[in-house]
C-alpha positions as CSV (number, residue, x, y, z in Angstrom):
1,X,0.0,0.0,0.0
2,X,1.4,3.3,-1.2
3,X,1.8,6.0,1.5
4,X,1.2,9.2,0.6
5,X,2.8,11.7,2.7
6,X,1.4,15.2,4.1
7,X,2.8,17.6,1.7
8,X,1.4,15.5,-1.3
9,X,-1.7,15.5,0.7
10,X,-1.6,19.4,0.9
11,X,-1.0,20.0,-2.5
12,X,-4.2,17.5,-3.6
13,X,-6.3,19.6,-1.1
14,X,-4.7,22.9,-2.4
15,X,-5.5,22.1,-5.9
16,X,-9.0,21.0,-5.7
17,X,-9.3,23.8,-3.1
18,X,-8.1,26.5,-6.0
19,X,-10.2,24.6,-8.8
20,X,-13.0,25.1,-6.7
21,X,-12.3,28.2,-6.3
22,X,-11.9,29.3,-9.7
23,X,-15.0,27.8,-11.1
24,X,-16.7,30.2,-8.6
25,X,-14.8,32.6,-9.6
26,X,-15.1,32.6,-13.1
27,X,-18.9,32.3,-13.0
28,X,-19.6,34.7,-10.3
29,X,-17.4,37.6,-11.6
30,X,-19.8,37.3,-15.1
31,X,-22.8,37.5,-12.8
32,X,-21.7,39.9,-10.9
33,X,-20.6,42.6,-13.0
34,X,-24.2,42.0,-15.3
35,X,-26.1,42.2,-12.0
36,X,-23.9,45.4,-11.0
37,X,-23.8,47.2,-14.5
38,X,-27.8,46.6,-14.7
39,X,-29.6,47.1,-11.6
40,X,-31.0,50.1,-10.5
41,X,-30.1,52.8,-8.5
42,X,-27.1,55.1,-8.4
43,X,-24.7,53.5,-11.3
44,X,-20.9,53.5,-9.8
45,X,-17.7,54.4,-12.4
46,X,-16.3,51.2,-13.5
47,X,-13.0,53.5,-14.1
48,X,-12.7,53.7,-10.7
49,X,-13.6,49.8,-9.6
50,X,-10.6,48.9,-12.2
51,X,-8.5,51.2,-10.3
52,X,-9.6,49.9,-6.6
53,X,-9.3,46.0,-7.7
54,X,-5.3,46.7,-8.7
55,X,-4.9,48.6,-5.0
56,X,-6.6,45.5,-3.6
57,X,-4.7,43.1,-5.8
58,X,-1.6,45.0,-4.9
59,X,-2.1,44.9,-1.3
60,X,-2.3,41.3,-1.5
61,X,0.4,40.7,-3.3
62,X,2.6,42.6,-1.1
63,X,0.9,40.4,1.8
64,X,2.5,37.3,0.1
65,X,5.9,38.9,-0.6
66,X,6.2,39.6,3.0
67,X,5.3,35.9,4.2
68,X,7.9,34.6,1.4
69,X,10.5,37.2,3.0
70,X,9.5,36.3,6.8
71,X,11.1,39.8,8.0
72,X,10.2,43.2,7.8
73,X,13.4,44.7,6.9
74,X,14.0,41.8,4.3
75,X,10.9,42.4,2.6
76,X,11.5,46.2,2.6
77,X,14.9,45.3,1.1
78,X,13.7,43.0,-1.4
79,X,11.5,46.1,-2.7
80,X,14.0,48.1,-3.2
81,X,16.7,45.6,-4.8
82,X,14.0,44.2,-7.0
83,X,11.3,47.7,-8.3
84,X,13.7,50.9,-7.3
85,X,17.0,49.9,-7.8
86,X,16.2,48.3,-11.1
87,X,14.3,51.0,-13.1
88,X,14.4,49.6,-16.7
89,X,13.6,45.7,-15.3
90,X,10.3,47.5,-13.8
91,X,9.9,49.5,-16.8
92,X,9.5,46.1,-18.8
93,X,5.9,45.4,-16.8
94,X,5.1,48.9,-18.2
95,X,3.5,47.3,-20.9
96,X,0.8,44.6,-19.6
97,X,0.5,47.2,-17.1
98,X,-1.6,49.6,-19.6
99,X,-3.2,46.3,-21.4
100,X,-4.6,45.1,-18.3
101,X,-6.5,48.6,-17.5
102,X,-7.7,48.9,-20.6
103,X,-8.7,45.2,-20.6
104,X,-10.5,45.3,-17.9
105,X,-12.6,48.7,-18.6
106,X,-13.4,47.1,-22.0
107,X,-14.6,43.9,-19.5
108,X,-17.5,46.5,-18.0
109,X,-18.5,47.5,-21.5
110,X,-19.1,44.1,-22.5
111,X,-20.8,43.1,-19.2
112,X,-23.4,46.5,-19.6
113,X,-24.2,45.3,-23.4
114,X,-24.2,41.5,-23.4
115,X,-26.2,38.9,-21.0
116,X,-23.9,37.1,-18.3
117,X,-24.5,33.6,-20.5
118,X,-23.2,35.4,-23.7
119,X,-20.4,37.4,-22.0
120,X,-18.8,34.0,-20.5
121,X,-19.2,32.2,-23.5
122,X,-17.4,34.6,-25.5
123,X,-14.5,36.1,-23.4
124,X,-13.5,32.7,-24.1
125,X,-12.1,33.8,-27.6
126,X,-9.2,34.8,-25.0
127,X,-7.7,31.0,-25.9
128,X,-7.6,32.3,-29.7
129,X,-5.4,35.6,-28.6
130,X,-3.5,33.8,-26.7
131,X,-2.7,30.9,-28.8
132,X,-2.1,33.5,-31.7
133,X,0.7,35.3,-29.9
134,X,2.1,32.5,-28.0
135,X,2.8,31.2,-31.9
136,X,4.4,34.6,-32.9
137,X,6.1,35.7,-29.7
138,X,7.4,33.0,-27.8
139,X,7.6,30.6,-31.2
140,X,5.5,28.0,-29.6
141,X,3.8,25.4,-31.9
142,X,0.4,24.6,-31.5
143,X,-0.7,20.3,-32.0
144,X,-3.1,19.6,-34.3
145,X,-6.0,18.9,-31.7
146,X,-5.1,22.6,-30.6
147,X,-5.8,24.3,-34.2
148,X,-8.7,21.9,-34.1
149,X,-9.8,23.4,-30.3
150,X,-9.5,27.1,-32.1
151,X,-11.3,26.4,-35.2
152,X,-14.6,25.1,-32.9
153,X,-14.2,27.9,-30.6
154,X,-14.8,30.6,-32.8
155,X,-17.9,28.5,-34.5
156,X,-19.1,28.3,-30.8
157,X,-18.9,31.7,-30.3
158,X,-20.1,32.4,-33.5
159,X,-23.4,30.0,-33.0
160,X,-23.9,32.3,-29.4
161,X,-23.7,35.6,-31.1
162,X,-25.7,35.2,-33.6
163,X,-28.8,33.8,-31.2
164,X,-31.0,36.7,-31.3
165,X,-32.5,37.7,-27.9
166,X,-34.8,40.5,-27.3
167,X,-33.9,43.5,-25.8
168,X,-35.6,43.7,-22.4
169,X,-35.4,47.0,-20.8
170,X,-32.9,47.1,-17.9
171,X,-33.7,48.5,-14.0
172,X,-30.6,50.7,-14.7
173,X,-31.9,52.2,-17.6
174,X,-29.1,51.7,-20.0
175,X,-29.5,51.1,-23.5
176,X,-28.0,47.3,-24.4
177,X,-26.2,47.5,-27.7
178,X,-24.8,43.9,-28.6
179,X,-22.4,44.6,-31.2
180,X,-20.8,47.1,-28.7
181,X,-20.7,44.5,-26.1
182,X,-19.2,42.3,-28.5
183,X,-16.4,44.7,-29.9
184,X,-15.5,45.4,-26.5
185,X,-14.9,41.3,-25.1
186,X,-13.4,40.6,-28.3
187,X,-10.7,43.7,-27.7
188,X,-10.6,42.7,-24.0
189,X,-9.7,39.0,-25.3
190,X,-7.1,40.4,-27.5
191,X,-5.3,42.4,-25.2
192,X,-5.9,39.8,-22.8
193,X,-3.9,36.9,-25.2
194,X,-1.1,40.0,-25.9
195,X,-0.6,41.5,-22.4
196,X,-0.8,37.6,-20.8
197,X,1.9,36.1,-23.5
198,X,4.4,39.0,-22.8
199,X,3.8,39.1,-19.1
200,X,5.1,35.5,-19.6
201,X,8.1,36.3,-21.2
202,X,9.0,38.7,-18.3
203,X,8.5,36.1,-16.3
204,X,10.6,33.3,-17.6
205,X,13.4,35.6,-18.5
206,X,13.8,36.2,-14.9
207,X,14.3,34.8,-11.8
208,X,11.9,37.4,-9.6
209,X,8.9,35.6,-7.9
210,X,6.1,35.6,-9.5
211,X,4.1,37.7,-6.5
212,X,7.1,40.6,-6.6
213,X,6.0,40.8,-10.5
214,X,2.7,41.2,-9.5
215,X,3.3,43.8,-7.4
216,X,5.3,45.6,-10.3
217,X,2.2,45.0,-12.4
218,X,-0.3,46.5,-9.9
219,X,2.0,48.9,-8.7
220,X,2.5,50.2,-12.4
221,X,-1.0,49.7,-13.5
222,X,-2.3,52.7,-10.9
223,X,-1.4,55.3,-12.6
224,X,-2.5,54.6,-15.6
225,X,-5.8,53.4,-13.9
226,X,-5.8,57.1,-12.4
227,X,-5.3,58.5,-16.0
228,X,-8.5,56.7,-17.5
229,X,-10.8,57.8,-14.6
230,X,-10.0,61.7,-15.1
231,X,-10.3,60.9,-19.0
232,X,-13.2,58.9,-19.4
233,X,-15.5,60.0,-16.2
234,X,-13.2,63.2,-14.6
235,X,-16.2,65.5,-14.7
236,X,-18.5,62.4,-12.4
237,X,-15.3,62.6,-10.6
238,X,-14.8,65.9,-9.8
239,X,-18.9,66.6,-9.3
240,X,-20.4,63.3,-7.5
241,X,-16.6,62.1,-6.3
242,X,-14.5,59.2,-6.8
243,X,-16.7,56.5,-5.0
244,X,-19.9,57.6,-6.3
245,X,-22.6,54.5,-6.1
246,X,-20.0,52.3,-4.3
247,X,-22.1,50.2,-1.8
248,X,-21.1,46.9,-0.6
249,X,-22.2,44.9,-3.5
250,X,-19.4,46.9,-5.7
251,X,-16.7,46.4,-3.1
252,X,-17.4,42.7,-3.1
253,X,-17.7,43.5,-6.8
254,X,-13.9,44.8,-6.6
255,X,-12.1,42.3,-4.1
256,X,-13.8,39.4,-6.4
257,X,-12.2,41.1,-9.7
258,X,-8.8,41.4,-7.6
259,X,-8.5,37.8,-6.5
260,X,-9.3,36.3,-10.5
261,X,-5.2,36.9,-11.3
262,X,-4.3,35.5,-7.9
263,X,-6.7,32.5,-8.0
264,X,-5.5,31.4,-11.5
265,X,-1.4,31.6,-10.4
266,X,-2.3,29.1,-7.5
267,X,-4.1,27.0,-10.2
268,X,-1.5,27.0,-12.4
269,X,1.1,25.8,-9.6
270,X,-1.1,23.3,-8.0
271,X,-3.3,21.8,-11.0
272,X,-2.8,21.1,-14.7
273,X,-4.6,22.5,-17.6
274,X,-7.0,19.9,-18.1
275,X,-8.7,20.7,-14.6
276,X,-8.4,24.6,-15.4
277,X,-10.5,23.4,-18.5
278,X,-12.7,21.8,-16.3
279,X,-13.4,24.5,-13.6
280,X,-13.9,27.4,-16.6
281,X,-16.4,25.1,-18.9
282,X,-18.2,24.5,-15.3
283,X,-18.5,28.4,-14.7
284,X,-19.9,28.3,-18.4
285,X,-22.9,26.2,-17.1
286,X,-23.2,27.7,-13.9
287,X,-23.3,31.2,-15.5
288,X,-25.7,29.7,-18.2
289,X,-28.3,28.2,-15.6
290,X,-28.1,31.3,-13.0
291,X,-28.9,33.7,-15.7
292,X,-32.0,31.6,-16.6
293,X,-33.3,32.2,-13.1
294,X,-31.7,35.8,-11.7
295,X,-32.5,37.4,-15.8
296,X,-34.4,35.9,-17.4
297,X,-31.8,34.4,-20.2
298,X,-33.5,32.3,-22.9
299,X,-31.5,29.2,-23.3
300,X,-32.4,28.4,-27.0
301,X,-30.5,24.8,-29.1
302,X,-28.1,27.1,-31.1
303,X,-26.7,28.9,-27.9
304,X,-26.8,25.8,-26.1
305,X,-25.2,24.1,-29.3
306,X,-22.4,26.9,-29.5
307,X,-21.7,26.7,-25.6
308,X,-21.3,23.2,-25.7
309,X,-18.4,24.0,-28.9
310,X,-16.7,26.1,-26.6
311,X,-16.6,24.1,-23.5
312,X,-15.2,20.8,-25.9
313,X,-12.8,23.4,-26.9
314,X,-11.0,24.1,-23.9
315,X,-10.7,20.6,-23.0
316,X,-9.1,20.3,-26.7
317,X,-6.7,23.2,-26.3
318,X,-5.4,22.0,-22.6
319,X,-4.9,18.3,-23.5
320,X,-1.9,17.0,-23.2
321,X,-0.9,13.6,-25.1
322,X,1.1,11.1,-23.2
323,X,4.9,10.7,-24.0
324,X,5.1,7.3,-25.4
325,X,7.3,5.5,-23.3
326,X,10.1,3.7,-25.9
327,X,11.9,1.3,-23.8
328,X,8.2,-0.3,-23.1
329,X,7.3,-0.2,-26.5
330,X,10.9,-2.2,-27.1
331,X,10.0,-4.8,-24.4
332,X,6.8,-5.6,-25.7
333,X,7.6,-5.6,-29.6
């Protein structure tokens, strides 16, 4: 009988703790930002939640950085060695930095002007951006089953766009305009493949932890967060202030946002792809089902048809064959 010791036993529990995790995630931050963007009542700035999730995300990250250090004055040290006292190998997060912003403000377009279902299904397209840049930045070639996963999810997400659904009006009063909704995930989802393939490069070309980049990241992503809410809603700003229609529904709203990138690093060190397939084609269905009951959604055959593309899809794209094992294969011949 095998024995499996306790830090084996810790990571099984941490990765089916984190898939868990995600999979609520996934499907509640959809939900979430539809119910938020939607309901009535004083509308908040998403400008400014964008901002407050990277202060969040930053103050946790800086959280873990400390408990990797142990020590006050070696964390304080390892600040300064690693952001201030090397100014062009900050510079470099400059970059995904800016993406991510944007990305993210484009993320509350898309949630004001598509359903929660329809949203899910096609920020998906992300896998296509990804794979895309991954092939002409890093040189990476894709299998065959992969080019096979990209061709089905775009006629998934095709099928689900093109399922027409009427235009109920909204408690918030905002005008739904689908194609907008669309244009914005699918320019999220490209900046999104982009920002995450060169955040990668950083990574790998270095030996800095992967929590100190994140602080670089959110660190670095402020002020340009700061820019885009005196551009976009600096007069709302100035007149109703910076947390206008914040109630506790938007700061759960915010932390929830902040702990997506944090959730998905402790997937990615604790489980393999196929699970993270798993967990995000299960926040499909869940986001699928709830919207049936907390919107009204109309699940009709072609969306269902197109969701069910997308989630085979994923499970495509993160499959990895098994090495064939030669000196077997020489026994047994």
């Amino acid at each position: 009988m095998t024995m499996i010791n306790p830090s084996q036993r810790n990571n099984q529990v941490l990765k089916y703790v984190s898939l868990v995790t995600l999979t609520l995630q996934n499907a509640l931050v959809g939900l979430s930002m539809r119910y938020a963007r939607t309901r009535s009542g004083d509308m908040f700035l998403s400008s400014t939640a964008v901002v407050m999730a990277e202060i969040v995300k930053l103050l946790t990250c800086l959280i873990f950085v400390f408990w990797e250090e142990k020590h006050f004055w070696k964390f304080c040290e390892s600040l300064k060695v690693t952001i201030i006292k090397q100014p062009a190998d900050t510079l470099k997060v400059c970059v995904p930095s800016l993406l991510y912003i944007i990305q993210n403000n484009f993320l509350y377009v898309s949630a004001s002007n598509l359903d929660a279902a329809t949203y899910q299904v096609t920020y998906q397209l992300k896998i296509l951006t990804t794979a895309f840049f991954a092939v002409v930045i890093l040189r990476k070639p894709l299998r065959s089953t992969q080019w096979g996963a990209v061709i089905l999810l775009v006629i998934g997400v095709i099928l689900v766009q093109l399922v027409q659904t009427s235009e109920a009006a909204l408690p918030s009063g905002i005008e739904q305009n689908r194609m907008l909704g669309f244009s914005a995930a699918l320019s999220a989802c490209f900046l999104s493949g982009f920002a995450g393939i060169y955040f990668e490069k950083i990574l790998k070309d270095s030996d800095v932890s992967v929590w100190m980049r994140n602080v670089q990241l959110s660190l670095l992503s402020l002020p340009f967060g700061l820019i885009t809410c005196f551009i976009s809603d600096g007069n709302t700003i100035q007149e109703q202030g910076f947390f206008f229609g914040y109630d506790l529904f938007v700061c759960y709203l915010v932390v929830l946002q902040a702990g997506g990138g944090l959730i998905v690093a402790m997937v990615v060190k604790y489980a393999d792809n196929i699970l993270k397939g798993f967990a995000t084609s299960l926040a499909i269905i869940i986001s699928c089902i709830a919207s049936i009951y907390l919107f009204n959604f109309n699940l009709t055959f072609q969306f269902s048809l197109g969701a069910i593309f997308v989630i085979c899809s994923i499970f495509m794209y993160g499959h990895q064959p098994k090495a064939i094992d030669r000196h077997s294969t020489t026994q047994k011949a």
